[in-house]
N, C-alpha and C positions, 0 to 999 in steps of 0.2 A: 389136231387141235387139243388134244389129251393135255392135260392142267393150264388149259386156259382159261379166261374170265369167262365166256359162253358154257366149259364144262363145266367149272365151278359153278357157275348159277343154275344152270341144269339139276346139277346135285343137289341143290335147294332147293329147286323145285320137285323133285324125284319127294324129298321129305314133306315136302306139303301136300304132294298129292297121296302118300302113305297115310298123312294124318285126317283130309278128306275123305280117303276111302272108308276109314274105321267110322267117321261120325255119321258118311250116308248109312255104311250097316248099321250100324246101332241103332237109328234112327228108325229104318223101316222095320227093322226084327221088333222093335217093339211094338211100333201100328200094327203089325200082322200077328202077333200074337198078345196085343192088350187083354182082347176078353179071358181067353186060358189066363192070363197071372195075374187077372183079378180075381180068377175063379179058387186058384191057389192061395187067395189069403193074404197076397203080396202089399204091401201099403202103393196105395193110388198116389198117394202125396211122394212117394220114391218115384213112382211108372213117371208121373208129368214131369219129375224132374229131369229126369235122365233124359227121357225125350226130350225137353225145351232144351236143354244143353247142348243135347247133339244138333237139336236143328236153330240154335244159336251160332254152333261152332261152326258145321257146315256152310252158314252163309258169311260169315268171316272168312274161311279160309276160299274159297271161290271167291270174293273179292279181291284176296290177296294174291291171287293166280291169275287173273284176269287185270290188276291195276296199272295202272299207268300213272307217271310220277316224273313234274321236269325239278323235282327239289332231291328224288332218292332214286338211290342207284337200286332197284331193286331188281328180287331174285323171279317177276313174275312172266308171264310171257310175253310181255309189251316188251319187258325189262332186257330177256334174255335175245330177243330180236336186235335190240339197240346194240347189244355186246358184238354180232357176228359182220366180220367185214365182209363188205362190198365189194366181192370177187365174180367168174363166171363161174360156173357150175358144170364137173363132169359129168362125161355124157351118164352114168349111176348115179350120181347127186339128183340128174334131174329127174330121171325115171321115177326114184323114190320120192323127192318130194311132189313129183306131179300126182302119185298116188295118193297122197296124205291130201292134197288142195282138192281133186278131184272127187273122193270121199266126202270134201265138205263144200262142195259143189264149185269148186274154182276150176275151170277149163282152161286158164292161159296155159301157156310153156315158160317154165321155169327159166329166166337168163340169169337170175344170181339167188340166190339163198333169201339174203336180206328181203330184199323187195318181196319177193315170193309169197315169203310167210310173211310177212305184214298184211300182206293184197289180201291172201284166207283168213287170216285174221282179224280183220275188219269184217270183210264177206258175213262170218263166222256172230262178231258182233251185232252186227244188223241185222242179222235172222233172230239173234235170242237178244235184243236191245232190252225188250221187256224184262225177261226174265234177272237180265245186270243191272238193269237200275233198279229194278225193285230191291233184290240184292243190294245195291250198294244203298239207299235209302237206308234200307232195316239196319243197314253198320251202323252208317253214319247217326242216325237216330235213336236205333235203340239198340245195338250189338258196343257200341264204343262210347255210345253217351244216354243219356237219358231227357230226352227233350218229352216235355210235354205234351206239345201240340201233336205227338208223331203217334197215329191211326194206322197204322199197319196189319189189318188183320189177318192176311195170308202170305206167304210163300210162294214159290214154282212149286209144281209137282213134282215126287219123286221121279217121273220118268223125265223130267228136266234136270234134275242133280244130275242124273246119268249121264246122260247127254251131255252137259258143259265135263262132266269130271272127263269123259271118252275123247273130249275134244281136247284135252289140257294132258291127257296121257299120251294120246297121238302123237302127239304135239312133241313131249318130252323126247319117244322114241325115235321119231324119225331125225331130231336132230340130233342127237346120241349116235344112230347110225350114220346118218348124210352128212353131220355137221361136223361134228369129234371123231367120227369112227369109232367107236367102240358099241359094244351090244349092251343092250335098253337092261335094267334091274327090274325084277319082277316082285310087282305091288303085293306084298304077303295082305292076307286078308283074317290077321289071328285073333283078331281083338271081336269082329261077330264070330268067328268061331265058339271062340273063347263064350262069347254071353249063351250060343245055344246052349253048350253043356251046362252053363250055368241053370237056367232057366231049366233043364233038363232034373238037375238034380234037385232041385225045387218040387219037382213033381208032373210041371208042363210036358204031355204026353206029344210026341215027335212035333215039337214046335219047327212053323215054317222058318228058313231064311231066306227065302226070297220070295217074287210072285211068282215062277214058277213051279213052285211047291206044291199050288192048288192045280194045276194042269195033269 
């Protein structure tokens, strides 16, 4: 299935999930290192910025990975379900995708692709329903509009980013592999790289990138 509408969309997705990855780093490298670059003299009116950006962006582009739409053909993974025909599955097609359902706690056996990953993907929704509509609230109200009445005071947790992103990456490779045949692109992570050194050369003495920095 190499340059078809399921690859294609895939490749769109591949770039959302590139752009997701860089705004959860940026996001937490700065929570885990706030105190150090206030300590460096850095403007707090910059620090909140940068963080409300990234944790603006982040829940935009998780909604855009996760949406579903009967007016636009989109590139999400509702979207990218709807593109793949309804064929049976070899006997490798299933093995793979029974791993990928499996991982997210789907037990059936794989008869077609399509149905399959709809089935975990629902599955998949109804375990984090919380965490997507809050998400899709915060768009809808104050990521893409400015409603008044909209009280939104928190988020998921970062180890929820994670989670939905791990699920929307999975997601990408195994249809890359099972679906198009071809081998999954690997998510560069340049852009938190990039801000450690930054923050480094600022003066922040071995700033963490992740939580397990402090382990």
């Amino acid at each position: 299935m190499h340059g078809s509408k399921t690859d294609k969309k895939n490749i769109q997705l591949l770039k959302l999930l590139a752009q997701l990855r860089d705004h959860i780093d940026l996001h937490r490298i700065i929570g885990l290192n706030v105190e150090a670059l206030r300590e460096d003299r850095i403007s707090n009116a910059l620090l909140g910025y940068l963080q409300k950006s990234a944790h603006e962006s982040l829940a935009i582009y998780i909604c855009k990975i996760f949406e579903t739409s009967n007016r636009h053909d989109l590139n999400s993974i509702p979207g990218i379900i709807a593109s793949i025909p309804a064929a049976p599955v070899s006997d490798i097609q299933r093995e793979e995708l029974a791993a990928f359902g499996k991982k997210y706690r789907h037990e059936g056996t794989p008869a077609d692709a399509k149905s399959y990953l709809r089935d975990t993907l629902n599955q998949f929704r109804t375990a984090h329903s919380d965490s997507l509509d809050g998400l899709k609230e915060f768009r809808d109200t104050i990521g893409a509009h400015s409603d008044y009445r909209a009280d939104i005071t928190s988020l998921p947790s970062h180890a929820e980013f994670e989670t939905l992103f791990s699920f929307a990456k999975d997601f990408y490779e195994v249809v890359s592999s099972s679906i198009i045949g071809v081998g999954a692109a690997v998510i560069p992570r340049r852009v938190g790289s990039g801000f450690i050194k930054l923050i480094e050369s600022l003066g922040v003495q071995t700033p963490r990138f992740d939580f397990e920095d402090e382990e």
